[in-house]
C-alpha positions in Angstrom: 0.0 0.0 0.0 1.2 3.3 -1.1 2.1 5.9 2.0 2.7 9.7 2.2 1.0 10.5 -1.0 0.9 14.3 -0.6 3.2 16.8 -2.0 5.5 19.3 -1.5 3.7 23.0 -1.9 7.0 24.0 -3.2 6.9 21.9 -6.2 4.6 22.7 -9.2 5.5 19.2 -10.9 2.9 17.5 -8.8 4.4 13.6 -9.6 8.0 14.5 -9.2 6.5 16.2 -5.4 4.6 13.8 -5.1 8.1 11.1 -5.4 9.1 13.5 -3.1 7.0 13.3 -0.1 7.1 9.6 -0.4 10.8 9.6 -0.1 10.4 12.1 3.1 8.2 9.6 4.4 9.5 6.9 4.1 12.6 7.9 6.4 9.8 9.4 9.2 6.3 9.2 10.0 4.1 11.0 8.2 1.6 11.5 11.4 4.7 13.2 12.6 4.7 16.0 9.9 3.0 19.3 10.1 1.5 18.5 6.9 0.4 14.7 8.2 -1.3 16.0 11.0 -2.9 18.8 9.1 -4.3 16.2 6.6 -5.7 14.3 9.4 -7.5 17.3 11.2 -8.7 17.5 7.6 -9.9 14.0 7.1 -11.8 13.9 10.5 -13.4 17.3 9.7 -14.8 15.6 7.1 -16.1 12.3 9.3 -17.2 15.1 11.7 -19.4 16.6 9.3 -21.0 13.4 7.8 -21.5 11.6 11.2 -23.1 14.9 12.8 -26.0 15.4 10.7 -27.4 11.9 10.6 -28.4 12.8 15.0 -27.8 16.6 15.1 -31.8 17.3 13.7 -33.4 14.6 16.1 -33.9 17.0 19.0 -35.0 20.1 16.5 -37.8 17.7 14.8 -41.0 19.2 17.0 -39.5 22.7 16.4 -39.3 21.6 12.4 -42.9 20.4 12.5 -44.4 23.2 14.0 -42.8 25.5 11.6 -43.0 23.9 8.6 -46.4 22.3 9.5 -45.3 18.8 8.5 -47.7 15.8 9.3 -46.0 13.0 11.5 -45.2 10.3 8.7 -44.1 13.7 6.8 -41.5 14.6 9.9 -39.7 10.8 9.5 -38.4 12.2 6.3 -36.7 15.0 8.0 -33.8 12.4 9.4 -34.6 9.5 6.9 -34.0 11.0 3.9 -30.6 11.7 4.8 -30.3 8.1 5.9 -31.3 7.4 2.6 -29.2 8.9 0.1 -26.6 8.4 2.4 -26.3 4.2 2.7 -28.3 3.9 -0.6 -25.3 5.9 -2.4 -22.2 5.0 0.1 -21.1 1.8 -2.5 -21.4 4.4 -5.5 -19.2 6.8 -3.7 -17.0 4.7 -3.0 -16.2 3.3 -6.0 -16.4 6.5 -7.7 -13.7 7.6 -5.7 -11.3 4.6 -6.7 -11.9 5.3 -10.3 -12.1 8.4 -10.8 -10.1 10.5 -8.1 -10.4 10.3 -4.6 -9.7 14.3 -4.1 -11.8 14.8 -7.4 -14.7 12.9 -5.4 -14.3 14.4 -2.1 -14.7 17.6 -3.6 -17.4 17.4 -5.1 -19.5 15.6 -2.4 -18.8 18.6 0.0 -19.9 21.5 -2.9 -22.9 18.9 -2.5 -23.2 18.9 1.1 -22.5 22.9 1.1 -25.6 23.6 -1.0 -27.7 21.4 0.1 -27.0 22.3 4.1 -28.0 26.4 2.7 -30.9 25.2 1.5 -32.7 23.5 4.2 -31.6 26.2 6.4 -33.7 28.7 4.3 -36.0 26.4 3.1 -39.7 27.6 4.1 -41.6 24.4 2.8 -41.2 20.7 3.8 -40.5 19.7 0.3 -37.8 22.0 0.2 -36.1 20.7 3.2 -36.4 17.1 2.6 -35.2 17.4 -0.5 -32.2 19.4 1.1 -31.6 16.3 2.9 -31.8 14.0 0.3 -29.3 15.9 -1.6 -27.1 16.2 1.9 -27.2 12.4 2.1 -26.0 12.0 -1.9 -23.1 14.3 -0.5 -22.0 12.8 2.6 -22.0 9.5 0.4 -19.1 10.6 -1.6 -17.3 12.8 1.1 -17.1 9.5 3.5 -15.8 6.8 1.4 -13.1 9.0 -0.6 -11.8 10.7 2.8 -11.5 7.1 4.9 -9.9 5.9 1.8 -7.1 8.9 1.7 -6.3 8.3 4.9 -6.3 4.3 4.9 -3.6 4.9 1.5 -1.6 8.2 3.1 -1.3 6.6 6.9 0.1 3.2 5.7 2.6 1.8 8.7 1.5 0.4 11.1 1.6 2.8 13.8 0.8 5.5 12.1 -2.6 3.6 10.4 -3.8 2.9 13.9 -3.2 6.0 15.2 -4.8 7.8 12.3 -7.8 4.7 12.1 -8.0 5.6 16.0 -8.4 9.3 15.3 -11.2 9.0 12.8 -13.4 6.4 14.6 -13.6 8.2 17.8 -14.4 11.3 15.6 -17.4 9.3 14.6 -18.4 8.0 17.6 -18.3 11.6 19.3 -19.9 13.4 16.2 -22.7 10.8 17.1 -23.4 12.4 20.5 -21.8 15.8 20.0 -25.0 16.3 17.2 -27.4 15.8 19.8 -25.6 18.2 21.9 -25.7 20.6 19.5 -29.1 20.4 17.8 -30.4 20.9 21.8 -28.1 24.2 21.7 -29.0 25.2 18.7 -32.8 24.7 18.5 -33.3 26.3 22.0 -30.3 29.5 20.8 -30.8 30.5 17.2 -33.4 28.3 16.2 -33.9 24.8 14.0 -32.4 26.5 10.7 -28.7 26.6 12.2 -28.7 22.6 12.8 -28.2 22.9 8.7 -26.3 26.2 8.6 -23.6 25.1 11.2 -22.4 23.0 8.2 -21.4 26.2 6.2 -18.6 27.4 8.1 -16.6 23.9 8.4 -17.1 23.5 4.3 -15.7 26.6 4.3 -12.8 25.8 6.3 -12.0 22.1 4.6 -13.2 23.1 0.9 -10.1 25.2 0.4 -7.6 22.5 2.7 -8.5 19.9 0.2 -6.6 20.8 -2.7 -3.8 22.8 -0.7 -3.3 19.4 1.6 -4.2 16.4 -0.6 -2.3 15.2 -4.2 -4.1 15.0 -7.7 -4.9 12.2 -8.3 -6.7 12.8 -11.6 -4.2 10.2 -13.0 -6.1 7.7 -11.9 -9.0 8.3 -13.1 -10.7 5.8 -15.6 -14.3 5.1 -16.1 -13.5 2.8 -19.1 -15.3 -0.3 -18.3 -17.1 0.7 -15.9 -20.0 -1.4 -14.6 -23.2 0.7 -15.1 -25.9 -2.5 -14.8 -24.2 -3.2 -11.3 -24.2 0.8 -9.9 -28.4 0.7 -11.3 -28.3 -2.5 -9.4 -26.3 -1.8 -6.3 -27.9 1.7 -5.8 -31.5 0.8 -6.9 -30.9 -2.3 -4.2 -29.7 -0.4 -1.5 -31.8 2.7 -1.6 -35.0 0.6 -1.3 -33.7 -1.8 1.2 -33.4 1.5 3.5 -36.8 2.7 2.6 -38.3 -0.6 3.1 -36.6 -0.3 6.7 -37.4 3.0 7.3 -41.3 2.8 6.5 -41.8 -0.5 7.7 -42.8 0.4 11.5 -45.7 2.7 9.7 -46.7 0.3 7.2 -46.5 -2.8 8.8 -43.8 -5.5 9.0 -46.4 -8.0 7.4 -47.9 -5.4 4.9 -48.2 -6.2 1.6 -46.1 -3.3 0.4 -43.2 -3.8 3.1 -42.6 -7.4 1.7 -43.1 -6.5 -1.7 -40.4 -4.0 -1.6 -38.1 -6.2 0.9 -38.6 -8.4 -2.0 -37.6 -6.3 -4.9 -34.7 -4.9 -2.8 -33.0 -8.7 -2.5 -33.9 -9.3 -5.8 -32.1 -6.4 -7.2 -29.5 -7.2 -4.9 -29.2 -10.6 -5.4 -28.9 -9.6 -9.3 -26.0 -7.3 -8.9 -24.3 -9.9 -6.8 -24.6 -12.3 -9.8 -23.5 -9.4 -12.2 -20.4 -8.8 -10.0 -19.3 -12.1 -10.5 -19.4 -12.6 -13.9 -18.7 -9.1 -15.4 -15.6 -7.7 -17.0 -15.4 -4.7 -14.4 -16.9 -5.1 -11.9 -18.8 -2.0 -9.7 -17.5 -3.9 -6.2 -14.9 -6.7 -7.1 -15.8 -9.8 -5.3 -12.1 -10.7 -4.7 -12.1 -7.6 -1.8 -13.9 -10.5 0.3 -10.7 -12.9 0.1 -9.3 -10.4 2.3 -9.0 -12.2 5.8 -12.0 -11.1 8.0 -13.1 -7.9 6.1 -16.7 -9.8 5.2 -17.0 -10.9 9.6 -15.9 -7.0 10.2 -18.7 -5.1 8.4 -21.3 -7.6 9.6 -20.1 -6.9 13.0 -20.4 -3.2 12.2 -23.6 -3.9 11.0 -25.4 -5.6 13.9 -23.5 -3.7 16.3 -24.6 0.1 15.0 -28.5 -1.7 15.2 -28.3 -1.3 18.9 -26.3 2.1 18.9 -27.9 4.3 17.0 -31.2 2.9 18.2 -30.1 4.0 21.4 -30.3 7.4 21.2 -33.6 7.6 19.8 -35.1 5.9 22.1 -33.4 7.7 24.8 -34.0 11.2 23.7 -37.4 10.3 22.9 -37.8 9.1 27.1 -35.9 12.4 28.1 -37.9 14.9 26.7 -41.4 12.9 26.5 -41.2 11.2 30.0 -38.9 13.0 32.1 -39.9 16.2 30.3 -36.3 17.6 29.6 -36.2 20.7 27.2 -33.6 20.3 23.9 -31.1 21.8 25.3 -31.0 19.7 28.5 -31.5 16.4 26.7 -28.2 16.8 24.2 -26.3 17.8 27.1 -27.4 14.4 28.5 -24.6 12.9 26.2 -22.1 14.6 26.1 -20.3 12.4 28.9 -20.5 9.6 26.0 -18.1 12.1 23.6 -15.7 11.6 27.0 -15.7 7.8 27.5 -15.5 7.8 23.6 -12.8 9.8 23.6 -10.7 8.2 26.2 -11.6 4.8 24.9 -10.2 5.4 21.4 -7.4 6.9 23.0 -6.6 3.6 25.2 -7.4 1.5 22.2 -4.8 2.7 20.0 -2.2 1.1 21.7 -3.8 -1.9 22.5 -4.3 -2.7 19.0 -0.2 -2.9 18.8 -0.5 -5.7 21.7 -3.3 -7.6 21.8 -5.1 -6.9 18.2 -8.9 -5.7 16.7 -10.6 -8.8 17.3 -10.0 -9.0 21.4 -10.9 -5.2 21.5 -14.0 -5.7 19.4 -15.2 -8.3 21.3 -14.9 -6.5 25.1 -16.0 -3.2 23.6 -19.1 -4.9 22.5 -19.7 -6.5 25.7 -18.9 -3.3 27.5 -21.6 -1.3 25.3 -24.1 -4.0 25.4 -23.4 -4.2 29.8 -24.2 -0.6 29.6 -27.7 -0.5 27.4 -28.4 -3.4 29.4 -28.3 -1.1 32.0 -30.1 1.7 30.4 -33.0 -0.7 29.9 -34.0 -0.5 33.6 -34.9 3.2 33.3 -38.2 3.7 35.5 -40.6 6.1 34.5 -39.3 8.7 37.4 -36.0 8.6 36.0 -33.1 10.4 37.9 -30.1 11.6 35.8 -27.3 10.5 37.7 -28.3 7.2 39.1 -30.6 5.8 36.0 -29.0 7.7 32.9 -25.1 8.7 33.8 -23.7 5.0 34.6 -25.2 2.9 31.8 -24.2 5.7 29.2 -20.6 6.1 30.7 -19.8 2.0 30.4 -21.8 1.9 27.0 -19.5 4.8 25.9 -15.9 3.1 27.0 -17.3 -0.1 25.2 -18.0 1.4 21.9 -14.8 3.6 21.8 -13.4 0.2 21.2 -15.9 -1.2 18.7 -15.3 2.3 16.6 -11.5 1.5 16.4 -11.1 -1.8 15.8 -13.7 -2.4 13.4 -12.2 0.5 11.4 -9.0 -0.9 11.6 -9.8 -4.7 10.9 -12.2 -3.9 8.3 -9.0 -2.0 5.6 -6.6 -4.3 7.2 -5.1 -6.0 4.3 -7.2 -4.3 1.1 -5.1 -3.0 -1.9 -4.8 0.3 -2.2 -7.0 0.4 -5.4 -9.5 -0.8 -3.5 -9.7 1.8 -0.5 -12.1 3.7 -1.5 -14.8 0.3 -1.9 -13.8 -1.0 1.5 -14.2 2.4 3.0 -17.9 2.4 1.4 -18.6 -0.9 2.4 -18.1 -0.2 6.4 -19.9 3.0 6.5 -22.9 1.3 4.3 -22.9 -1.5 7.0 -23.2 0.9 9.7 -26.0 3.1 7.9 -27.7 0.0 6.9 -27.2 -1.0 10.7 -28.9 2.1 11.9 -31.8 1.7 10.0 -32.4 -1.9 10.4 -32.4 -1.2 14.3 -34.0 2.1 14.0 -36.8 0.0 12.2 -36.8 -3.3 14.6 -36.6 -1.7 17.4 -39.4 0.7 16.8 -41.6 -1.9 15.8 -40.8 -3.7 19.4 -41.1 -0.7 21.3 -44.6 0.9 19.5 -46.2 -2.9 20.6 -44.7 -3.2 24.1 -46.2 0.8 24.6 -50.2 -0.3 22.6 -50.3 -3.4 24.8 -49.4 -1.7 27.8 -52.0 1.3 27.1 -54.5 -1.5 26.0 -54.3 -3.4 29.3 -54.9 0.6 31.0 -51.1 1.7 31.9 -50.9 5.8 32.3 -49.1 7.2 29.0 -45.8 7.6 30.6 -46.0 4.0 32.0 -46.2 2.3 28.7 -43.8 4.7 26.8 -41.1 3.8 29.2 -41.9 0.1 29.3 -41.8 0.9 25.0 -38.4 2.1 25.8 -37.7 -0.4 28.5 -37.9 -3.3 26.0 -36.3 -1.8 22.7 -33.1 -1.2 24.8 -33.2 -4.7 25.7 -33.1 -5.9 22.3 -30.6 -3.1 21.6 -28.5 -4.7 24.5 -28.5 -8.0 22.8 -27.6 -7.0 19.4 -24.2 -5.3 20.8 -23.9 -9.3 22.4 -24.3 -10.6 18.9 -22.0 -8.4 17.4 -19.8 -9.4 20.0 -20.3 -13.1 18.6 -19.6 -12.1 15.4 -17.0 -10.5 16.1 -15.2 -14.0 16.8 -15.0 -14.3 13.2 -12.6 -10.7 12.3 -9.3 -11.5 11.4 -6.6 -10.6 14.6 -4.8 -7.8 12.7 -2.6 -5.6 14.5 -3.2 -2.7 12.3 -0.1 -3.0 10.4 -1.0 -4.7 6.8 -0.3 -2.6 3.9 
């Protein structure tokens, strides 16, 4: 795998600068480099960005709605159709970025994201703002997969991969409850609009860094060959698998329509599987899964992110419904999850060197599934500190963990042509994670709440036993994923 692929600004040949930097970094680190570390402030700004706005409207929704007047099954599209675009068009993206330029790719996304974050901040109709978010979503699907790929090719030793892999996981894990944290501040300060205009300033920080920091790469960029039938397929696949998800708590899981498209997504996907295997150029080569343990590593991330991001729905949903905690008090609720995060990606970056991904997975998802466990006992007079504080403190040491050595085990090994398709393939596996749980768990907890009301519990009662019994589940995903996790290959972050 290539490493230190960034050039000298004082060179205007950009391949004999390019020769250079390699040279220079192949006598030091490159994390040890103003430029290194500039790149990877970069590439996390980047994560930040993407990670934050799939949880950072949750708490503004009601404000949204009252605003915009948008029915309830109109308000699901507010988050959802970011979810969308965003694992629908993740394979795409990623791809894209392999063939034809991973700066190229990463550019464009976040022009994409840019526009698209102005306009639902102004927009003054529903239509207008989901559509914002749909286009935010087609963004933040080529933005992810070309930046994780830049920095799985630029950070190639070994320690400086897992210290740059531990950088950018825990920026995805805190982005996850730093969102909440700041939708509450900003709903309840300037209003709903600056959850999307909050984006404008960071694009305009990392829109100029990524041509000054990052090589051109337009020398790699090809589309001859490429596999049109499987991107209709994979995309057509994906983006109605998620939808199917998303709408199925509404429609029904047993519905007519919910099967029927289930149905049409496997099909579809099913067909692009076959077309992968028997085209010329394939859209995702199915040789990537002869690397050791990548396949076991983004099921993993899969089952594991079910529980996760399921989590804080649920629980900002029994904060400010049950306990009656305004926006601004509810984000702050998690910011003590961006600490254990933070420390725990910290302590795991070491212990990759030592003990390797697959031990670390498996604890961290014991840890996080100990600590829903122990969110699932919340009683409907809920206390902050004793019923809320421990459970998301242990939950947020394990997942610090899962974050890094997922993201390690699951570019261990892959050729460096092929970044930018096993960078899509773990972030599709966590969005389609999140809305797989999203949609499970809603189901469980909506019947848990109608039988409770049925048999005459008070409102509160059988929303928290709702809650109650979707955490639960949650609890036992992060257990399977801990199973699954049996199955990653014990990489030590130091394949190239």
């Amino acid at each position: 795998m290539s490493t230190g692929t960034f050039p000298s600004t004082d060179s205007t040949d950009p391949a004999s600068s390019t020769a250079a930097a390699r040279s220079d970094v192949a006598e030091a680190s490159f994390l040890t480099t103003t430029r290194g570390k500039l790149t990877l402030v970069l590439l996390c700004a980047v994560a930040f960005l993407d990670f934050v706005d799939a949880s950072i409207v949750n708490i503004a929704l009601p404000s949204i709605q009252r605003d915009l007047g948008l029915t309830n099954q109109g308000l699901q599209w507010v988050p959802s159709g970011y979810l969308l675009t965003y694992g629908g068009l993740m394979l795409l993206g990623g791809r894209a970025a392999d063939l034809i330029g991973r700066r190229r790719v990463l550019l464009a996304g976040t022009v994409v994201f840019a526009a698209a974050s102005l306009v639902g901040g102004l927009a003054q109709s529903s239509a207008v703002l989901i559509g914002a978010r749909l286009a935010q979503g087609a963004g933040a699907s080529m933005m992810l997969p070309a930046a994780l790929s830049i920095l799985t090719t630029s950070f190639g030793t070994g320690n400086d991969r897992n210290k740059a892999l531990g950088a950018w996981a825990g920026t995805g894990a805190l982005a996850s409850a730093v969102g909440v944290f700041l939708g509450g501040v900003l709903t309840e300060g300037p209003g709903w609009r600056w959850v999307m205009f909050v984006n404008l300033p960071v694009c305009a920080l990392v829109l100029p860094a990524i041509p000054r920091l990052l090589p051109d790469d337009r020398h790699r960029a090809s589309t001859r060959g490429f596999d049109f039938l499987g991107t209709v397929l994979a995309t057509g696949g994906l983006v109605l698998l998620v939808y199917a998800l998303v709408k199925a708590p509404d429609q029904g899981w047993g519905s007519t329509r919910t099967v029927v498209e289930l149905a049409v997504a496997g099909g579809l996907l099913l067909a692009f599987v076959i077309n992968e295997a028997v085209g010329r150029n394939p859209l995702m080569p199915l040789s990537i899964f002869r690397v050791k343990g990548l396949a076991a590593a983004n099921v993993t991330q899969l089952v594991a992110m079910s529980g996760f991001i399921a989590m804080f729905f649920f629980l900002t949903l029994y904060m400010q419904d049950v306990l009656g905690y305004s926006e601004i008090r509810a984000g702050s609720a998690f910011l003590p999850v961006t600490v254990g995060v933070g420390i725990a990606a910290g302590l795991a970056q070491p212990l990759l060197g030592r003990v390797g991904t697959r031990p670390l997975i498996v604890v961290g998802a014991l840890i996080a599934s100990a600590g829903i466990g122990m969110l699932s006992r919340i009683p409907v007079d809920g206390s902050y500190l004793t019923d809320l504080l421990p459970g998301l403190v242990v939950m947020s040491f394990g997942l610090g963990f899962v974050f890094v050595g997922v993201a390690t085990a699951a570019n261990a090994g892959v050729p460096a042509e092929q970044a930018g398709l096993a960078a899509a393939l773990m972030n599709t596996a966590q969005q389609l994670g999140g809305a797989f749980g999203l949609a499970v768990l809603s189901a469980v907890a909506t019947s848990e709440t109608s039988h409770r009301l049925g048999a005459g519990h008070a409102a509160a009662h059988a929303y928290t036993e709702g809650f109650q019994k979707a955490l639960l589940v949650g609890a036992f995903l992060l257990a399977g994923a801990a199973v699954v996790a049996l199955f990653v290959a014990n990489t030590r972050g130091e394949e190239t």
